[in-house]
Backbone as CSV, one residue per row, in Angstrom:
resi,resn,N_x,N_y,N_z,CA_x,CA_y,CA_z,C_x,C_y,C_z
1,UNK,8.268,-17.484,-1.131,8.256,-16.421,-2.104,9.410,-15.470,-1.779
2,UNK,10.355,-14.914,-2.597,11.452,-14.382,-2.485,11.026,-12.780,-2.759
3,UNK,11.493,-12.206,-2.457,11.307,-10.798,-2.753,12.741,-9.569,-2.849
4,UNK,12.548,-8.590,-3.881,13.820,-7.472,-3.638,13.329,-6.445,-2.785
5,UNK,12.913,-6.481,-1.760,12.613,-5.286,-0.740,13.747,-4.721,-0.444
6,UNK,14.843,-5.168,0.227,15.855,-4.781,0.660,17.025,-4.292,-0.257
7,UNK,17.020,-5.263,-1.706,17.782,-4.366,-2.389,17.289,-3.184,-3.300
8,UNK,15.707,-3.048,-2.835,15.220,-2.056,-3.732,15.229,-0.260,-2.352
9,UNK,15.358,-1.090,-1.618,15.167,-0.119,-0.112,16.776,0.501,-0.178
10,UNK,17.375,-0.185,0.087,19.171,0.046,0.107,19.140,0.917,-0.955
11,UNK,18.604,0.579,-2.715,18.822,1.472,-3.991,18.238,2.544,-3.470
12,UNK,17.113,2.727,-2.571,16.512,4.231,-2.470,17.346,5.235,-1.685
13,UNK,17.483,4.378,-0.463,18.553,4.740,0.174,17.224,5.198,1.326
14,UNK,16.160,4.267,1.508,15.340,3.963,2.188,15.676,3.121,3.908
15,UNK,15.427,3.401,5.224,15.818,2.462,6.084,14.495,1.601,6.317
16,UNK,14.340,0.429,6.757,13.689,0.213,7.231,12.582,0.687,8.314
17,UNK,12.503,1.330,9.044,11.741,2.301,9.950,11.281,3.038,9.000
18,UNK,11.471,3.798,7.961,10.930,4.934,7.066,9.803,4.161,6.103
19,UNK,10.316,3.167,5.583,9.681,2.249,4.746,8.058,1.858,6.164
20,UNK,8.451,1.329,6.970,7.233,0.973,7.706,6.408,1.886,7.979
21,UNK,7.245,3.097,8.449,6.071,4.408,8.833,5.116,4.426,7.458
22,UNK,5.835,4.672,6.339,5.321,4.975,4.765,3.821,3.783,4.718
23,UNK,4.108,2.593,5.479,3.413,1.670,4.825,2.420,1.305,6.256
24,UNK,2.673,2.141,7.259,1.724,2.093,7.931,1.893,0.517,8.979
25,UNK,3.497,-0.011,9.426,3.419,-1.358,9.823,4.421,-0.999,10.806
26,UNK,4.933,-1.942,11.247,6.378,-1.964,12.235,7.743,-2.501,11.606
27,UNK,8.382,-1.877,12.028,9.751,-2.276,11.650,10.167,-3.634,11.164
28,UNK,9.743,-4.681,12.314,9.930,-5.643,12.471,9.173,-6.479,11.361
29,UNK,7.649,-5.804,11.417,6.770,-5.970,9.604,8.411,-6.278,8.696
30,UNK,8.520,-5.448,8.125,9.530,-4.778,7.157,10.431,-6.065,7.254
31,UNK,10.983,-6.209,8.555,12.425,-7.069,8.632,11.836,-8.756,8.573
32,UNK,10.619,-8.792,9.002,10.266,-10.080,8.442,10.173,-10.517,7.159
33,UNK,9.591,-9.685,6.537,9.272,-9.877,4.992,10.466,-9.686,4.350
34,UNK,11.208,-9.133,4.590,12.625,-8.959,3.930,13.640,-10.176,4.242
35,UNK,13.128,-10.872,4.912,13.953,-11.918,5.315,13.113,-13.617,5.155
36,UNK,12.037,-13.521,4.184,11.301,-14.308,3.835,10.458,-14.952,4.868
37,UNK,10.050,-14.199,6.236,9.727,-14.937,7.345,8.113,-14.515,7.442
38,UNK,7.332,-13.551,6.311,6.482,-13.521,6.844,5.963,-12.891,5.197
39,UNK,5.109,-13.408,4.937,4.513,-12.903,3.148,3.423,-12.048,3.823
40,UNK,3.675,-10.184,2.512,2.542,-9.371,3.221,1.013,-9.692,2.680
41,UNK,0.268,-9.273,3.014,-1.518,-9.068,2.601,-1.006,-8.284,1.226
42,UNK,-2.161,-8.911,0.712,-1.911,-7.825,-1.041,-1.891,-6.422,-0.870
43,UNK,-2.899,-5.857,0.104,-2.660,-4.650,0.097,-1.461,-4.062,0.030
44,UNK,-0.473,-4.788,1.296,1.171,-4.307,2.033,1.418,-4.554,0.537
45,UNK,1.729,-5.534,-0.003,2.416,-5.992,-1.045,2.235,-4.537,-2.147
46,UNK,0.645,-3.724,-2.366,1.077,-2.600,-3.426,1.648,-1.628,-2.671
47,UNK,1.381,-1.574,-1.084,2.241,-0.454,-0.419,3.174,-0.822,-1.029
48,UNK,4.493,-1.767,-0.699,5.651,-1.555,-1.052,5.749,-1.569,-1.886
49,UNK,4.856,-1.831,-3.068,5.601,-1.849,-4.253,5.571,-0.074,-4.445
50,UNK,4.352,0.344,-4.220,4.545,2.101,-4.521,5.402,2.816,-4.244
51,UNK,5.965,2.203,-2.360,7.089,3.182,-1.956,8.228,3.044,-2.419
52,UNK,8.242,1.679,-3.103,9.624,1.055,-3.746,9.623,1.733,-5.238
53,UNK,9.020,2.211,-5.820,8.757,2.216,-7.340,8.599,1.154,-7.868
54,UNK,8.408,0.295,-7.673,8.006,-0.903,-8.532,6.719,-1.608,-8.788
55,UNK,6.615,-2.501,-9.478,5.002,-3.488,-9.557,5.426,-4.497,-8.820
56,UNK,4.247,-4.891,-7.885,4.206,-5.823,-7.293,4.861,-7.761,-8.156
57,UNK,4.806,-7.606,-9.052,5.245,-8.657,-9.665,6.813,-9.075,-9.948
58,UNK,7.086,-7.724,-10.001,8.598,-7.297,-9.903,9.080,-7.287,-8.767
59,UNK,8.591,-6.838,-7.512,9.078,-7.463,-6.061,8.989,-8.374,-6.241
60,UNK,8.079,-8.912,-6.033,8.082,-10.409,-5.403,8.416,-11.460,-6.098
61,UNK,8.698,-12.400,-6.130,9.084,-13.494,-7.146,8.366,-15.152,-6.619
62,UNK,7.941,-15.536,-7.329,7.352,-16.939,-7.172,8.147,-18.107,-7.501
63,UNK,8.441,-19.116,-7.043,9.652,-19.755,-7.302,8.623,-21.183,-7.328
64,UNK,9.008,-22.309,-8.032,8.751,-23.587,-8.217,8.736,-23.978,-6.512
65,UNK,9.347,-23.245,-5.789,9.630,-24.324,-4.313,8.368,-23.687,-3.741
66,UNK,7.585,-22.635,-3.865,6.164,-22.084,-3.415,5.421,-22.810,-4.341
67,UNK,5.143,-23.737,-4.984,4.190,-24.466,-5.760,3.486,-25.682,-5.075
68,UNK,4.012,-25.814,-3.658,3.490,-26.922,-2.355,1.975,-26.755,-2.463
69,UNK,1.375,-26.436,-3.777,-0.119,-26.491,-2.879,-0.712,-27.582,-3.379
């Protein structure tokens, strides 16, 4: 699952560390998911979408290659 965290974080002018405090995780949270290495719990998923301004549907993106089930 692909996501715009990072180019929605960069548009805020958000760092990573600020974004995690906001969402209650670790940095490293943040830099995983931004780097497709770790998909959040739905909850994380409306955190960021709130701190990001966006809907969760609009982060994240579902791609034919996540259809392995």
């Amino acid at each position: 699952m692909h996501n715009q965290i990072k180019e929605l974080r960069k548009k805020l002018r958000i760092s990573q560390d600020e974004l995690a405090k906001r969402c209650k995780v670790t940095r490293q949270t943040i830099n995983a998911i931004e780097n497709d290495k770790y998909d959040p719990t739905l909850q994380l998923a409306f955190k960021l979408s709130i701190h990001l301004k966006t809907s969760v549907d609009e982060l994240f993106k579902f791609t034919e290659e996540d259809e392995g089930c």
